[in-house]
N, CA, C and O atoms as a MOPAC input file, in Angstrom:
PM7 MOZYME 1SCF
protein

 N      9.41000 1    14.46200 1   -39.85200 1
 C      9.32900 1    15.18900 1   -38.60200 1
 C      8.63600 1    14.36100 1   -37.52400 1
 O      9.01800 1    14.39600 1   -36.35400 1
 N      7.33000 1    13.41100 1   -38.04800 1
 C      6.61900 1    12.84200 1   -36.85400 1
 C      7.76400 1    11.74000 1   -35.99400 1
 O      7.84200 1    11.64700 1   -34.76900 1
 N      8.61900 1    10.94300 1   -37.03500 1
 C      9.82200 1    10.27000 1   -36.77700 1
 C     10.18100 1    10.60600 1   -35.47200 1
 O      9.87400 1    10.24000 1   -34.33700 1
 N     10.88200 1    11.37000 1   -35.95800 1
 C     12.07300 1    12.31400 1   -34.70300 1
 C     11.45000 1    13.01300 1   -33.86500 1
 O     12.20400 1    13.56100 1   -33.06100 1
 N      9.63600 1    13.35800 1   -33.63000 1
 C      9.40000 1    13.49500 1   -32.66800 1
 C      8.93300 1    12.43200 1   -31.29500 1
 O      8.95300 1    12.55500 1   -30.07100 1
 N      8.42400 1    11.10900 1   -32.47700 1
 C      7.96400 1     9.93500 1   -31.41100 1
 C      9.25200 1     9.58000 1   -30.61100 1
 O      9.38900 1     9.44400 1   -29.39600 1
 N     10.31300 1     9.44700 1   -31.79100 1
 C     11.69900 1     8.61700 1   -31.33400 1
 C     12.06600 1     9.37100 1   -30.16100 1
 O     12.85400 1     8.77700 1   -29.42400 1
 N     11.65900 1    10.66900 1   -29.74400 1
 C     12.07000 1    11.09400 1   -28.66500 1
 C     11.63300 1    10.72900 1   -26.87400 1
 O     12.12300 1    11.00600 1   -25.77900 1
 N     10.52400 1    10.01800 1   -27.34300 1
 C      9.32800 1     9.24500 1   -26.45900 1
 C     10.20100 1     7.62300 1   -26.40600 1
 O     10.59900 1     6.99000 1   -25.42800 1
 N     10.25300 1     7.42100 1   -27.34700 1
 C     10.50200 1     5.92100 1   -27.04700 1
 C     10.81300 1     5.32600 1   -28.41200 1
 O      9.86100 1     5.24100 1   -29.18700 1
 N     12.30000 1     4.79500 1   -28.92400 1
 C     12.02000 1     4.36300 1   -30.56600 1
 C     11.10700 1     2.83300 1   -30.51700 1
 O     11.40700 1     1.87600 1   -31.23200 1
 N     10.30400 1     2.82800 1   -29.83100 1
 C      9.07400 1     1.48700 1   -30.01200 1
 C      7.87400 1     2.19600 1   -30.04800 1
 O      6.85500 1     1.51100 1   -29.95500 1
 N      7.70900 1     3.79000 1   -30.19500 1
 C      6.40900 1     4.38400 1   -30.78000 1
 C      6.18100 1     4.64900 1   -32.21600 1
 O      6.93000 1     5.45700 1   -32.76600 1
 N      5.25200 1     4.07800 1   -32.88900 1
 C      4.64400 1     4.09600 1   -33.77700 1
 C      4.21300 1     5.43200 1   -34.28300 1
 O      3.29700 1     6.07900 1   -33.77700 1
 N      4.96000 1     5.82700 1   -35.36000 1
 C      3.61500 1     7.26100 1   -35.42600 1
 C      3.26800 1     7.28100 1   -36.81900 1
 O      4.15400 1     6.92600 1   -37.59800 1
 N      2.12000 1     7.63600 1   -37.30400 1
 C      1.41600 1     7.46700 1   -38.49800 1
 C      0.90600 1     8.92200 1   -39.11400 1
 O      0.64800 1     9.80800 1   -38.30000 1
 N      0.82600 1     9.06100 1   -39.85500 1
 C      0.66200 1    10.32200 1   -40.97000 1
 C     -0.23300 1     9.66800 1   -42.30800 1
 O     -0.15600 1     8.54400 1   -42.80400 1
 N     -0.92700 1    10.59800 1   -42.60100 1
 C     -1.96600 1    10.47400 1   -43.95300 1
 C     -3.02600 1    11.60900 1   -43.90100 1
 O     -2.95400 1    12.69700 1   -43.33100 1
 N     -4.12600 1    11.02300 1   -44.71500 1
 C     -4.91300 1    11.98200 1   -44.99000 1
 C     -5.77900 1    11.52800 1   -43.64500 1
 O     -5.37000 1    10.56600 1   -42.99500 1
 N     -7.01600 1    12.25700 1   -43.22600 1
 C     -7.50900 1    11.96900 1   -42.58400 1
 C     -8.76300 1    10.97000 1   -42.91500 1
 O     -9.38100 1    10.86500 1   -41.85500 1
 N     -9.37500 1    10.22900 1   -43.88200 1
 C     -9.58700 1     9.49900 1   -44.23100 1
 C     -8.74800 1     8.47100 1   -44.28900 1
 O     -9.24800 1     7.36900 1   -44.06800 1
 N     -7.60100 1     8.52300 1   -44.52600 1
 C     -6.68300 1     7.37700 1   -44.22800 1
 C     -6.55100 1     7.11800 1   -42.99600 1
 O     -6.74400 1     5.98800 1   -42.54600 1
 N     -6.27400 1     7.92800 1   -42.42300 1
 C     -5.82800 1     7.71800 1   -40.47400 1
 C     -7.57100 1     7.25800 1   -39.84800 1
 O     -7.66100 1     6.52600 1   -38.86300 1
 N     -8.56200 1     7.67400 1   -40.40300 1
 C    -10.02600 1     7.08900 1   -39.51400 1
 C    -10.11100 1     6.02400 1   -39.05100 1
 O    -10.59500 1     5.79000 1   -37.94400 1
 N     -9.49900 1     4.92400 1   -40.08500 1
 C    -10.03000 1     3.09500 1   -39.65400 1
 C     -8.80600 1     3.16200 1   -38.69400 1
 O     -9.25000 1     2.62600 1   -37.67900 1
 N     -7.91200 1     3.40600 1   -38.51700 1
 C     -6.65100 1     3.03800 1   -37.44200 1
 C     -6.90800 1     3.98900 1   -36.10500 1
 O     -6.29900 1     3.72400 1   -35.06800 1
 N     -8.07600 1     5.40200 1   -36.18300 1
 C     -8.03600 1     5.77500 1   -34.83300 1
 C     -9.70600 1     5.37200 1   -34.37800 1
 O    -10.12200 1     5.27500 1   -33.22300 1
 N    -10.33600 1     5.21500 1   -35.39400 1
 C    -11.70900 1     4.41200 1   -34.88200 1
 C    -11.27100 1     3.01400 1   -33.97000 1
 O    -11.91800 1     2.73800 1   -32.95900 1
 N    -10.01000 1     2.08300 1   -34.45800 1
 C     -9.75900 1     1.08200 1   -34.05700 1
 C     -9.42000 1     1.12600 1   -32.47200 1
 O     -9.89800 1     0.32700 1   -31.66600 1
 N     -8.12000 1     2.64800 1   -31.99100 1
 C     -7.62700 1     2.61700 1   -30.63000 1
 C     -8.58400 1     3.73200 1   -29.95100 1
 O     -8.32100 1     4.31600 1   -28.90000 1
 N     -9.48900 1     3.88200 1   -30.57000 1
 C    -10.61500 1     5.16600 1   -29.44300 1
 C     -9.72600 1     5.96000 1   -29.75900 1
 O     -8.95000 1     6.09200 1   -28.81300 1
 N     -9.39000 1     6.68700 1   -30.80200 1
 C     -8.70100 1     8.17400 1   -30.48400 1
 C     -9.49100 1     8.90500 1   -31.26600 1
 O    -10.28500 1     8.47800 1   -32.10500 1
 N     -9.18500 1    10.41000 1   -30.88300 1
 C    -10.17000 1    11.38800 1   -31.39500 1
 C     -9.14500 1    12.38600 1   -31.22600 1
 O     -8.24600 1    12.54900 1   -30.40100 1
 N     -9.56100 1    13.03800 1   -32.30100 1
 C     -8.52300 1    14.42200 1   -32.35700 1
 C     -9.31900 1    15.31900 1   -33.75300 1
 O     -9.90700 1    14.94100 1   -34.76700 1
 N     -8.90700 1    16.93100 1   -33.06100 1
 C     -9.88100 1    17.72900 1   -34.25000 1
 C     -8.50900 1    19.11500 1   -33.72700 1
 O     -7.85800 1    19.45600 1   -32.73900 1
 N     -8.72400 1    19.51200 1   -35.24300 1
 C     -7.60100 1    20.41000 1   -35.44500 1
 C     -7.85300 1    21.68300 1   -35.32600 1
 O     -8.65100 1    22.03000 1   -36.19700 1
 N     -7.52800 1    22.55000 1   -34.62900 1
 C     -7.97400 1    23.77700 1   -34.34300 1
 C     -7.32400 1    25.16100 1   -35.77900 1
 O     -6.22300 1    25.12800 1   -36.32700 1
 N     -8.19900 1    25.98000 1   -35.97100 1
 C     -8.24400 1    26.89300 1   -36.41800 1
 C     -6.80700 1    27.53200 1   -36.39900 1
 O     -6.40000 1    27.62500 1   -35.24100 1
 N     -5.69000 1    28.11900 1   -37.57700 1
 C     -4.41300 1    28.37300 1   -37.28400 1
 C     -4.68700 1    29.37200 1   -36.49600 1
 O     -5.68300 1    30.08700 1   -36.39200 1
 N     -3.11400 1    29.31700 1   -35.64200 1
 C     -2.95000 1    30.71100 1   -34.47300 1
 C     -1.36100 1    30.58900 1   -34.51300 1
 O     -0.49600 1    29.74200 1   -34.28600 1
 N     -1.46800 1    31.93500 1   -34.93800 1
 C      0.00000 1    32.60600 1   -35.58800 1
 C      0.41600 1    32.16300 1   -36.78300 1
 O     -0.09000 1    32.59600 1   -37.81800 1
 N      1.51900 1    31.12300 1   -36.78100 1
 C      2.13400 1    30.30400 1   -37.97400 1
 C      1.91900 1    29.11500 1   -37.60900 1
 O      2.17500 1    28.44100 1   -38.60700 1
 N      1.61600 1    28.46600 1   -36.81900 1
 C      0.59600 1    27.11100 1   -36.53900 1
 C     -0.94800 1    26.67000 1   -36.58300 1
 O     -1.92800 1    27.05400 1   -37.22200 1
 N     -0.72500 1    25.73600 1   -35.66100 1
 C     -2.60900 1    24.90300 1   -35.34900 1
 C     -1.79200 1    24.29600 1   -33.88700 1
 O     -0.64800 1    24.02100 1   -33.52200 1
 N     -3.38200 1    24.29600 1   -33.27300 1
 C     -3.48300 1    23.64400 1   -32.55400 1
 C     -4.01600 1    22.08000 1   -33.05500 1
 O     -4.46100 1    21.94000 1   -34.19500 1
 N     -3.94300 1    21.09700 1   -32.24300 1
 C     -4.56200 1    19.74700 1   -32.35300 1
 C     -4.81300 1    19.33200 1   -30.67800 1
 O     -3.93300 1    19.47200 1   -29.82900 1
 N     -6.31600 1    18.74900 1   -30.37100 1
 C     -6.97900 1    18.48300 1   -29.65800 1
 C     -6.73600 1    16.92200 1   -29.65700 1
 O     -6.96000 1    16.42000 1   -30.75800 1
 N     -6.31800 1    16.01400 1   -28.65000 1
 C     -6.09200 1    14.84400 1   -28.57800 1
 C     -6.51300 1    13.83900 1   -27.91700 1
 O     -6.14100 1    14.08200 1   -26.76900 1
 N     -7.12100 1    12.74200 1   -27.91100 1
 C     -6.82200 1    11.55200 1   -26.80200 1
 C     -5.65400 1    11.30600 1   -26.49400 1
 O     -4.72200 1    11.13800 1   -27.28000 1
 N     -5.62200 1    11.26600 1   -25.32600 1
 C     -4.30800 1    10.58700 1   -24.56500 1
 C     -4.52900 1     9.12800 1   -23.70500 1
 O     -5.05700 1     9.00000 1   -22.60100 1
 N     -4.03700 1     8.23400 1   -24.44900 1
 C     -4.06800 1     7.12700 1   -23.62500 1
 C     -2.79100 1     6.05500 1   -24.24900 1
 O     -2.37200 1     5.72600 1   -25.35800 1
 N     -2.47200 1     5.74500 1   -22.78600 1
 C     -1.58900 1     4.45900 1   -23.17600 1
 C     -2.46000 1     3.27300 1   -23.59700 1
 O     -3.53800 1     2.87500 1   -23.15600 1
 N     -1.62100 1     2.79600 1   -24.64800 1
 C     -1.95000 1     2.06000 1   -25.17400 1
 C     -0.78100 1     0.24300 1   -24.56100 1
 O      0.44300 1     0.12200 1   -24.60200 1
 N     -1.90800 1    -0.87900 1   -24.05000 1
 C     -1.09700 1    -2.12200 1   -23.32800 1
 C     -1.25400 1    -3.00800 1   -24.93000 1
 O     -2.19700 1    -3.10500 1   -25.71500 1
 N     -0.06300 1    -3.47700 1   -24.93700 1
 C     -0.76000 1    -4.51200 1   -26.84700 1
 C      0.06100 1    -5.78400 1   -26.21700 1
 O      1.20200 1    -5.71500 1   -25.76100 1
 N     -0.51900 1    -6.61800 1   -26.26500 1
 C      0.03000 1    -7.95700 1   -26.68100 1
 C      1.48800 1    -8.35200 1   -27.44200 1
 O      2.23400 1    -7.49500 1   -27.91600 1
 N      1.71000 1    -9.53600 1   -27.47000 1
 C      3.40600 1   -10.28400 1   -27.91700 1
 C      2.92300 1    -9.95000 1   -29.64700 1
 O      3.71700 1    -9.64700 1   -30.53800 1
 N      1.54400 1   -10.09000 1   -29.78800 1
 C      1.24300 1   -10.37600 1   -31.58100 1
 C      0.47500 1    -8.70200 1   -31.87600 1
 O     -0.53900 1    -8.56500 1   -32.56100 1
 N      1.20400 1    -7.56000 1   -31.20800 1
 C      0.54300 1    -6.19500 1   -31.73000 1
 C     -0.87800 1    -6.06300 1   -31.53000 1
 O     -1.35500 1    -5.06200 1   -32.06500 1
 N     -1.94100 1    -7.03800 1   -30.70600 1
 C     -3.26400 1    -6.58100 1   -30.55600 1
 C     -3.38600 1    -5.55600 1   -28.96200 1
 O     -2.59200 1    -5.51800 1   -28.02200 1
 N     -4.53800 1    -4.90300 1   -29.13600 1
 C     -4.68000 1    -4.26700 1   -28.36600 1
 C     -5.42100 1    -4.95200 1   -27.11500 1
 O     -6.50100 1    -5.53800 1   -27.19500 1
 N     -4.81100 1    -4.81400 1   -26.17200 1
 C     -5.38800 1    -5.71800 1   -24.94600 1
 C     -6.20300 1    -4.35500 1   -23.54200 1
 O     -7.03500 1    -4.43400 1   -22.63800 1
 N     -5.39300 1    -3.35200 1   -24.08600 1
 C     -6.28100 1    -2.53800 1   -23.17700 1
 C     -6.33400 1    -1.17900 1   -22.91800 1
 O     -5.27900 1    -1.30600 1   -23.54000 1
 N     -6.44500 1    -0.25500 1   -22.69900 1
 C     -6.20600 1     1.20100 1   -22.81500 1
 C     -6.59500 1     1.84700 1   -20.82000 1
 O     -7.57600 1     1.69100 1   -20.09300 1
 N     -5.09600 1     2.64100 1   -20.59900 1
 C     -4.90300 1     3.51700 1   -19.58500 1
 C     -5.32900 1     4.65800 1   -20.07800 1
 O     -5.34100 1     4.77500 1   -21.30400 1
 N     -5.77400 1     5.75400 1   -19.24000 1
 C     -5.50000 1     7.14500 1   -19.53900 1
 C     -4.62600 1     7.58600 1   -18.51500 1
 O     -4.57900 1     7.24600 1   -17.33300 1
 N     -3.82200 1     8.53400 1   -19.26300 1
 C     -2.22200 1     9.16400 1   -18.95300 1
 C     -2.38300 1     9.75100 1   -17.85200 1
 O     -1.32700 1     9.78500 1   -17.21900 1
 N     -3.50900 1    10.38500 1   -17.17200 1
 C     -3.67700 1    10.97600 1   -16.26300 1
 C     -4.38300 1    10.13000 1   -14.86700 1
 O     -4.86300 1    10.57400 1   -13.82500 1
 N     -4.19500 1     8.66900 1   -15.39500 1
 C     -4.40500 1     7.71300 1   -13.88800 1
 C     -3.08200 1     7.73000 1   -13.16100 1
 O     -1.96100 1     8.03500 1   -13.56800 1
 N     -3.68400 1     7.15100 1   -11.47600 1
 C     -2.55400 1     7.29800 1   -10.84500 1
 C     -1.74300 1     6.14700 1   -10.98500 1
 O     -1.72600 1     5.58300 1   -12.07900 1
 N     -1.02700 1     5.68700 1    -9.98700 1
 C      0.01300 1     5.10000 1   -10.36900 1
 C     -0.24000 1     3.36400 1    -9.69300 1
 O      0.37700 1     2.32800 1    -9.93700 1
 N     -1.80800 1     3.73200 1    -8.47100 1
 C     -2.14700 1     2.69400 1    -7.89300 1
 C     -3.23900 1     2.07600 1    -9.11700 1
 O     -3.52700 1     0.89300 1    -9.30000 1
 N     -3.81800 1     3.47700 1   -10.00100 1
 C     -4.71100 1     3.05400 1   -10.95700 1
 C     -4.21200 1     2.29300 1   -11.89300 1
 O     -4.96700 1     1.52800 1   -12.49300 1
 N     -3.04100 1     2.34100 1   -12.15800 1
 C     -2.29600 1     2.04700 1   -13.17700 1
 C     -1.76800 1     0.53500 1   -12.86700 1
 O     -1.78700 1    -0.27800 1   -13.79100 1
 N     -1.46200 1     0.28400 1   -12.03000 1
 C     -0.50400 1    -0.83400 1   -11.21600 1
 C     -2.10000 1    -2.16400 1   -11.23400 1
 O     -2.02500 1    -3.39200 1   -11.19900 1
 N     -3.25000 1    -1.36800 1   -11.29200 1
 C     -4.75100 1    -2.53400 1   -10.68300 1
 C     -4.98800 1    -2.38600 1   -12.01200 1
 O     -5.60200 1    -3.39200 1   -12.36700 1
 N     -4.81800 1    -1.64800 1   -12.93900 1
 C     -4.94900 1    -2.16000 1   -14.49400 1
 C     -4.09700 1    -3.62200 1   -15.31700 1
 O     -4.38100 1    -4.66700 1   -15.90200 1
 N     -2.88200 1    -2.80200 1   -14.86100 1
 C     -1.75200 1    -3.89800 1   -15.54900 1
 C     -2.45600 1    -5.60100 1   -14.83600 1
 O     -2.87900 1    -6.48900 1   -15.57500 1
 N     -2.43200 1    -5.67300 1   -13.74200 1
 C     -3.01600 1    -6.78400 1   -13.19200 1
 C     -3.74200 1    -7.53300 1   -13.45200 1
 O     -3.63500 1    -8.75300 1   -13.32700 1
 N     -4.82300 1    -6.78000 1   -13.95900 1
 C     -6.16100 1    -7.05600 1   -14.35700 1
 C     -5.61800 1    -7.68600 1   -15.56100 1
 O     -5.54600 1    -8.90100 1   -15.74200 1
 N     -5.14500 1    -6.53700 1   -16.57600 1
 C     -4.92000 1    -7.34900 1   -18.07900 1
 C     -4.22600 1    -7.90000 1   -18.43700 1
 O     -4.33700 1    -8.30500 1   -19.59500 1
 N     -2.97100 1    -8.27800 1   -17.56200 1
 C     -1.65500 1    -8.71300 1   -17.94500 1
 C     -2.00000 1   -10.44800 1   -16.91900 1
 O     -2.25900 1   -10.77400 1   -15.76100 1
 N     -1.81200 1   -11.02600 1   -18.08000 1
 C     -1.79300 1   -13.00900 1   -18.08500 1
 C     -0.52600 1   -13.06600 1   -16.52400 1
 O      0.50000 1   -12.48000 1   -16.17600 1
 N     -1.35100 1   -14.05600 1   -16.05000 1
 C     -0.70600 1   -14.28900 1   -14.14600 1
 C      0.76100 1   -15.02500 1   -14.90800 1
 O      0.66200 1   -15.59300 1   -15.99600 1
 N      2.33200 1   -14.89700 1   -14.03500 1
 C      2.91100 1   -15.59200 1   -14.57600 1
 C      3.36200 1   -17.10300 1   -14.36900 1
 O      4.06500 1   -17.65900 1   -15.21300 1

């Protein structure tokens, strides 16, 4: 299911599943935080970081947006982290 929901975003998103001990060292690594809310109805809620994530040619992480910058914020980021050509 996580599949076919990233692939709907973009098929170059990554999405990962485990226990939550498994998933800690990989969201300690990108600053994410997420805590699962109490069921309501036949679900849960989940509480999230949202941030784009900028990675490098070799998969490292070079820098983190949040989704809710503007677009001039966004444009003086890329700049900043992205190598002059």
């Amino acid at each position: 299911m996580l599949q076919e929901y990233v692939e709907r975003f973009s098929p170059h998103i990554v999405g990962l599943t485990g226990s939550e001990s498994q998933l800690q060292p990989v969201m300690k690594a990108f600053h994410v935080s997420a805590r699962r809310h109490a069921p309501n109805g036949s679900g849960y809620l989940v509480d999230h970081s949202s941030l784009l994530y900028l990675m490098d040619g070799h998969n490292h992480l070079v820098g983190m947006i949040p989704v809710d910058a503007s677009a001039h914020q966004i444009a003086s980021e890329l700049r900043r982290l992205l190598p002059s050509p």
